[in-house]
ZAMARGU-4260 file (C-alpha; in steps of 0.2 Angstrom, whole numbers, plus 5000, padded with zeros to 4 digits):
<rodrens>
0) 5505/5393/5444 | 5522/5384/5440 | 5536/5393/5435 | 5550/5385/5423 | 5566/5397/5420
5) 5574/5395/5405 | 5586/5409/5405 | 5595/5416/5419 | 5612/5429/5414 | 5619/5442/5423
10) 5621/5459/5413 | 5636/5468/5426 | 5636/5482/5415 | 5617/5487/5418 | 5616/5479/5434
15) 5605/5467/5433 | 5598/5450/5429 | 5587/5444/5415 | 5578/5431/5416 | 5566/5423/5402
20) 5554/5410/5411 | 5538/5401/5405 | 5522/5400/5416 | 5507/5385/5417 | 5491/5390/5424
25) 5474/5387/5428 | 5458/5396/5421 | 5461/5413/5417 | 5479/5423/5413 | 5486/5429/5428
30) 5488/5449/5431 | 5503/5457/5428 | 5504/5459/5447 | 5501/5440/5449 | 5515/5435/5439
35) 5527/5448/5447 | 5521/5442/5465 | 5525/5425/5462 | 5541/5426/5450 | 5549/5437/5467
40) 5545/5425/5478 | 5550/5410/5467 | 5566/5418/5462 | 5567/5424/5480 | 5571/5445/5478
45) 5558/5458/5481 | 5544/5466/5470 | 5551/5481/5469 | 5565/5477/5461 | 5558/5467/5446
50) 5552/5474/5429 | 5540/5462/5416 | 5547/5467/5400 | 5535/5457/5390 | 5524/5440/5392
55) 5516/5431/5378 | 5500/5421/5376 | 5493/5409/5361 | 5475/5404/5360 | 5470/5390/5369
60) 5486/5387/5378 | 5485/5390/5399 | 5505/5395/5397 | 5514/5410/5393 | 5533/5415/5390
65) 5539/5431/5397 | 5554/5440/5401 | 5560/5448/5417 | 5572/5459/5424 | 5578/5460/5442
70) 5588/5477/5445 | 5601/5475/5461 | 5592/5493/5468 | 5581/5505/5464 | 5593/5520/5459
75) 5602/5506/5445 | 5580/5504/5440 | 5575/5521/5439 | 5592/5525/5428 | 5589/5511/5417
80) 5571/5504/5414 | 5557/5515/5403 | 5544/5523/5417 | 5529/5516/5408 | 5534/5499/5410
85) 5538/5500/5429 | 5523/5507/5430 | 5510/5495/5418 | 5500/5485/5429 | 5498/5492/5444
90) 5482/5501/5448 | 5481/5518/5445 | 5481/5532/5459 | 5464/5539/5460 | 5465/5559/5463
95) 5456/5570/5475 | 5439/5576/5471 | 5438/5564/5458
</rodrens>
């Protein structure tokens, strides 16, 4: 996976970067996990505090465009970000008895 930001601005008011990047991979498109794996280490913060706001596809293409969001803690994320994106992607907790 190669990473290519195009768009890095801080927003002091929300506290927070956003970032728009494009992705070029092999085979299949990468999870939602993947992409916030690598996109923390390659922009060197930690998982926790970023947010995939939306990534886009075409047919046939092995690269996707996406936007990001990297909160500076995670009282300034759970003020701020919607819960159901912070929370798309990640496997779901199984319950007891279940």
């Amino acid at each position: 996976m190669d990473f290519e930001v195009s768009r890095d601005t801080r927003n002091e008011l929300l506290s927070r970067r956003e970032v728009d990047f494009s992705l070029r991979f092999e085979g299949p498109t990468p999870s939602r996990k993947q992409i916030i794996g690598k996109l923390a280490a390659t922009l060197n913060v930690k998982e926790n505090l970023l947010v995939l706001d939306s990534l886009k596809t075409s047919f046939g293409v092995t690269q996707l465009t996406g936007k990001a969001r990297i909160y500076d803690s995670e009282e300034q994320k759970a003020k701020t970000e919607r819960a159901f994106l912070m929370t798309r992607g990640m496997p779901k907790v199984k319950e007891e008895g279940s």
